[in-house]
C-alpha positions as CSV (number, residue, x, y, z in Angstrom):
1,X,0.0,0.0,0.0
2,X,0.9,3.6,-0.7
3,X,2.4,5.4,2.7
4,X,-0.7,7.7,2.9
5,X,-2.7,8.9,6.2
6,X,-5.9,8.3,6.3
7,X,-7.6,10.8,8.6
8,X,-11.2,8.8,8.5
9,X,-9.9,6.2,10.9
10,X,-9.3,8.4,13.9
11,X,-10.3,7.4,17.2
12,X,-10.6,9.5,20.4
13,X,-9.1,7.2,22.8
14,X,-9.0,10.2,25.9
15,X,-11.2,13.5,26.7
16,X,-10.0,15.2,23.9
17,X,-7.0,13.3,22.5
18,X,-7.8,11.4,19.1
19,X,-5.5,9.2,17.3
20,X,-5.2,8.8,13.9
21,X,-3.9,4.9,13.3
22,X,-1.5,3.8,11.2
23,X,-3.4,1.0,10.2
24,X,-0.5,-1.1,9.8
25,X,0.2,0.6,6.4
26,X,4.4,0.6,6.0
27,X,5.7,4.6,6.4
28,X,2.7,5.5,8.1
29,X,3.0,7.1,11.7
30,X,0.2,6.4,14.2
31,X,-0.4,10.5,14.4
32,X,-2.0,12.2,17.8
33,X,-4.0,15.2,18.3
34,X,-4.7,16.7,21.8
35,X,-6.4,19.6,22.9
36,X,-7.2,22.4,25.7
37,X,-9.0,24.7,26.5
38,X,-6.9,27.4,24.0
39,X,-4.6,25.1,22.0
40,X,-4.0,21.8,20.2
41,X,-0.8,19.8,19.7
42,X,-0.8,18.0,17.0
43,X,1.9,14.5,17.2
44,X,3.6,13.5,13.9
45,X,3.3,14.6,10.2
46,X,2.8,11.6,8.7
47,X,5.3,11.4,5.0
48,X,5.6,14.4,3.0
49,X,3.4,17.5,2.6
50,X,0.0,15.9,1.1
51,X,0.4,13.6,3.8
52,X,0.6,16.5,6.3
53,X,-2.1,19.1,4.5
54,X,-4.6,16.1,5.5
55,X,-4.0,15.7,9.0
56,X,-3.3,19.9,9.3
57,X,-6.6,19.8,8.0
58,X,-7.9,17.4,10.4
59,X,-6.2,19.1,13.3
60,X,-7.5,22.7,12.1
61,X,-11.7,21.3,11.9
62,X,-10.8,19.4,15.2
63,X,-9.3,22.6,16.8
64,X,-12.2,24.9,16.0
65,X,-10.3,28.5,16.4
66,X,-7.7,27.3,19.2
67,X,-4.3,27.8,18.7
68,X,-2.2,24.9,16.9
69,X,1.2,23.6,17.5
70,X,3.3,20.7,16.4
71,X,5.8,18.1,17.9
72,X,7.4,15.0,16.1
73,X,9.1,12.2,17.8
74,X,12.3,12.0,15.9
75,X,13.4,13.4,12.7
76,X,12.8,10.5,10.7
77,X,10.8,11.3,7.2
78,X,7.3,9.8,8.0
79,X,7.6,11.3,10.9
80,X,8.8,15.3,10.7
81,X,8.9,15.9,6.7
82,X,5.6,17.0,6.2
83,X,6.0,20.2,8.6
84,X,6.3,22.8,6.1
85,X,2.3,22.2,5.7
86,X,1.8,23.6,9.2
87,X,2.9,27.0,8.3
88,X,1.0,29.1,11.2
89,X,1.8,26.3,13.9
90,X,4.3,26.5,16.8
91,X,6.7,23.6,16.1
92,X,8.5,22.7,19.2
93,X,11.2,19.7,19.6
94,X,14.0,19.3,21.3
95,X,17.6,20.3,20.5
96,X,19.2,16.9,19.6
97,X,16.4,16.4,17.3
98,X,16.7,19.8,15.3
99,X,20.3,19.0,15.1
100,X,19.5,16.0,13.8
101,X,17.0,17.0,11.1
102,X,19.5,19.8,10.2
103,X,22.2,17.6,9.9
104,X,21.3,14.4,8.3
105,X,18.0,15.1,7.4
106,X,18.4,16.0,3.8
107,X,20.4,12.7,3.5
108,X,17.1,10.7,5.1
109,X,15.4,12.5,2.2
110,X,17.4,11.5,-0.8
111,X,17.7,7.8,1.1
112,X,13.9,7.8,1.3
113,X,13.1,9.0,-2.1
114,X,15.2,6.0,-3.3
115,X,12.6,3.6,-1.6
116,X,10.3,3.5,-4.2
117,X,8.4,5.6,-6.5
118,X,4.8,5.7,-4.1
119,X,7.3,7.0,-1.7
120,X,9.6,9.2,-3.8
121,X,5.9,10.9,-4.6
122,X,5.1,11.5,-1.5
123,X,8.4,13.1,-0.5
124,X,8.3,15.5,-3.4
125,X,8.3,19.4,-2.9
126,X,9.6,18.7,0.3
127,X,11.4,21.5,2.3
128,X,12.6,21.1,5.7
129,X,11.3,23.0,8.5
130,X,13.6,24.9,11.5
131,X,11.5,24.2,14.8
132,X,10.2,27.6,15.9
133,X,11.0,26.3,19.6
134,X,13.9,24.0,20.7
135,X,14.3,23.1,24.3
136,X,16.9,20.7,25.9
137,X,15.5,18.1,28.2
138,X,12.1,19.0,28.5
139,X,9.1,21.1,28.2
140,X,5.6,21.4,29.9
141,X,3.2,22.8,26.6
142,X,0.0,24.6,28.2
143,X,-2.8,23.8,25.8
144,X,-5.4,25.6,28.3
145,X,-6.1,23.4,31.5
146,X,-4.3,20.6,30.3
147,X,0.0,20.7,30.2
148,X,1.3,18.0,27.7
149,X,5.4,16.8,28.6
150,X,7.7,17.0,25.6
151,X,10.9,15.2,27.1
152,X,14.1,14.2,25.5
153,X,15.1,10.4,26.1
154,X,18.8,10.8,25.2
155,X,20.4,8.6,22.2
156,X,18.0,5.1,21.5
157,X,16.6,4.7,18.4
158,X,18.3,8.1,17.2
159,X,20.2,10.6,18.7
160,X,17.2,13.1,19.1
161,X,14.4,10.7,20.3
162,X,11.2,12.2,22.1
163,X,8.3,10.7,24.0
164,X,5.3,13.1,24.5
165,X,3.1,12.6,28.0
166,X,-0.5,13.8,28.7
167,X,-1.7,12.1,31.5
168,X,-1.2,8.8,30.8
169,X,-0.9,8.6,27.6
170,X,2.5,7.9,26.3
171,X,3.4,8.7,22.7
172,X,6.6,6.5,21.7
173,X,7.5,7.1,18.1
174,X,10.0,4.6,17.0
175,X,11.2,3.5,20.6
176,X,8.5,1.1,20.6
177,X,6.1,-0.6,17.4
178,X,3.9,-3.3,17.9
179,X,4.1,-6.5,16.0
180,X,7.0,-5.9,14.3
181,X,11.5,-5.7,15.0
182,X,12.6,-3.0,16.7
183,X,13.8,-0.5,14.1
184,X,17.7,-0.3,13.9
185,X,18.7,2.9,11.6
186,X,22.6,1.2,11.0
187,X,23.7,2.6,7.7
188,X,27.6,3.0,9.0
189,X,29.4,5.0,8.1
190,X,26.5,7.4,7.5
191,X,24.6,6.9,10.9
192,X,25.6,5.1,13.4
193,X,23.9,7.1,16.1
194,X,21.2,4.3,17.0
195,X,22.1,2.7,20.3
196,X,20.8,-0.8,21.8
197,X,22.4,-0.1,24.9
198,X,21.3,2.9,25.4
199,X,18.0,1.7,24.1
200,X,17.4,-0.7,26.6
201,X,18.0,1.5,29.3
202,X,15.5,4.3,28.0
203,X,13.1,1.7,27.6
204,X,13.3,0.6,31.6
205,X,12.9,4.1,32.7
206,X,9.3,4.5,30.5
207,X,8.1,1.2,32.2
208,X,8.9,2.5,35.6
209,X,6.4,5.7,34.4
210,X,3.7,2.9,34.1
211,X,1.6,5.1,31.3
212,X,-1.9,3.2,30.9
213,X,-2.1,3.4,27.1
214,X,1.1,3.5,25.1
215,X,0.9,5.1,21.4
216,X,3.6,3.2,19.4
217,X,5.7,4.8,16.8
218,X,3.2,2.4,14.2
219,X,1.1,-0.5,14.9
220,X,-1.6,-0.8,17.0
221,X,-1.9,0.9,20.3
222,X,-1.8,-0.9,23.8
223,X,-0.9,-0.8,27.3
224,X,2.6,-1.0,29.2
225,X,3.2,-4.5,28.1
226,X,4.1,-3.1,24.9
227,X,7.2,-1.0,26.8
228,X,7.8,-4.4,28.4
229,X,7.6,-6.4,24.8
230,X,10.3,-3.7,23.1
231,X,12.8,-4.2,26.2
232,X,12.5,-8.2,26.5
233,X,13.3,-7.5,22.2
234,X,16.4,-5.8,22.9
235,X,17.6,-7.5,26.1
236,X,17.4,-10.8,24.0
237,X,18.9,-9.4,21.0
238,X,21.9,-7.9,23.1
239,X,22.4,-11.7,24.8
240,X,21.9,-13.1,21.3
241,X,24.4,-11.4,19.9
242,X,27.0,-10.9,22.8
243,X,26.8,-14.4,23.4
244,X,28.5,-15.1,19.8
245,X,30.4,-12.1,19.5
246,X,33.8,-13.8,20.9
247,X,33.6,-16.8,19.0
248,X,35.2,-17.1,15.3
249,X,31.9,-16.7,14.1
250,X,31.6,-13.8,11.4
251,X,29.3,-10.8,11.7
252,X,27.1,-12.1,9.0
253,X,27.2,-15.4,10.9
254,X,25.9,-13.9,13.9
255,X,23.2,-12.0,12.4
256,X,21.9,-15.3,10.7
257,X,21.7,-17.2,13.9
258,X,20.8,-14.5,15.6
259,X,17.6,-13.8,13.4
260,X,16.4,-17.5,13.5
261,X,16.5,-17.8,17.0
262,X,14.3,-14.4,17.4
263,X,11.8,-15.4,14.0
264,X,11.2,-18.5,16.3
265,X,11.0,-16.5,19.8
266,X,8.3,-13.8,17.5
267,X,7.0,-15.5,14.6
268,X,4.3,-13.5,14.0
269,X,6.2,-10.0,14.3
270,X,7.1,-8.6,10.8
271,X,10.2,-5.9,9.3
272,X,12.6,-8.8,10.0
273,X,15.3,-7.5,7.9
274,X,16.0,-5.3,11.2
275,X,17.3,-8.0,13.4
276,X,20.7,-8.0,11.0
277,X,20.8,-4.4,11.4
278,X,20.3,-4.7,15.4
279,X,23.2,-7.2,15.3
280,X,25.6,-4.8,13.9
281,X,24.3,-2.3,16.1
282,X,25.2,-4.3,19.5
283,X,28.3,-6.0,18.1
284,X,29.9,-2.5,17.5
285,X,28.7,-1.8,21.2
286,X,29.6,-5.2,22.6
């Protein structure tokens, strides 16, 4: 299927927080709106600008006159390349993010475009955005009656990962999917920012939050266990790996091992072409 957001699926799932579901459709964010009594945030652009108008034009009939601003998880194309469309917004992030998106993310864009030609359409006429606010760990956004946490994790999935809070609802992006392998960005010697370690460790500090209903990065939404599911992943993956990673065995050994053991362990969880990339990722921090 195309990587296009369809804004006819979203479900409020809190007093005034909707969802708009990814429907399992590849390159397609699970995308959040939440409002307050003056404003409304709205979570993720979803791939390009057409993909973005949509949902801008969802958030703007869903805001009815209150003010709008914009966050993204991580700078990763389905996620943040579709913010030129929210012209009048307040986009905020954080500061390892915007350095990220001004750094490599014209390189994620040519990398993307070179995908396929539903998605090389999608990312056409792009132009990335400069956040209009950058903070550094976190920030408490006042939507009116209602304050929504915008908090940097430090280095996991990428360098500039950020997990948005209102009440207890956690939005993820990438740090955690459902259904599917953990998404490893290893391209060295052009990023090699992703982290398992540090992963991990990001993951055990969101569990001990204990947020009732977890918004994944895509796939469908759920509870804690799905914090718990991404962190028993990477553990195992780390032990997986480590465990061959003195032996004579080659890298592409490992890897093939590696992602037999965890097809058996999750047979039904898809995007298995990430184990490899997880296993260079940990043997380089092993």
């Amino acid at each position: 299927m195309a990587p296009v957001v369809d804004v006819g699926d979203a479900e409020e799932i809190a007093r005034d927080l909707v969802v708009i579901p990814n429907r399992r459709v590849q390159l397609v964010p699970n995308i959040g709106v939440v409002g307050g009594e003056h404003s409304v945030l709205v979570v993720e652009t979803g791939l390009g600008p057409r993909n973005a108008e949509k949902v801008l034009e969802f958030a703007l009939e869903y805001a009815r006159g209150r003010r709008l601003y914009l966050t993204t998880t991580h700078f990763h194309p389905e996620h943040a390349y579709g913010a030129q469309a929210f012209g009048d917004a307040t986009y905020v992030v954080n500061r390892a993010q915007a350095e990220d998106l001004r750094v490599k993310g014209p390189g994620y864009l040519e990398m993307f475009r070179g995908l396929g030609e539903s998605i090389a359409r999608e990312l056409e006429d792009v132009a990335l955005v400069t956040p209009d606010v950058v903070y550094d760990q976190s920030y408490e956004l006042d939507l009116g009656g209602r304050v929504v946490e915008l908090r940097a994790t430090g280095r996991a999935h990428s360098k500039g990962d950020q997990v948005v809070r209102v009440e207890d609802v956690l939005f993820t992006g990438d740090l955690v999917e459902t259904g599917q392998f953990a998404i490893f960005p290893w391209f060295p010697p052009y990023d090699v920012d992703v982290s398992g370690l540090r992963w991990i460790d990001v993951m055990r500090r969101l569990e001990a939050e204990t947020p009732s209903v977890v918004v994944p990065g895509h796939g469908d939404l759920g509870g804690p266990e799905l914090l718990a599911d991404t962190r028993t992943y990477l553990e195992l993956l780390r032990d997986e790996t480590w465990r061959r990673r003195d032996s004579a065995m080659s890298e592409q050994e490992i890897a093939a091992e590696v992602t037999e053991v965890m097809t058996i362990r999750y047979p039904e969880w898809t995007d298995r072409e990430w184990i490899e990339k997880g296993v260079g990722c940990l043997c380089a921090e092993h």
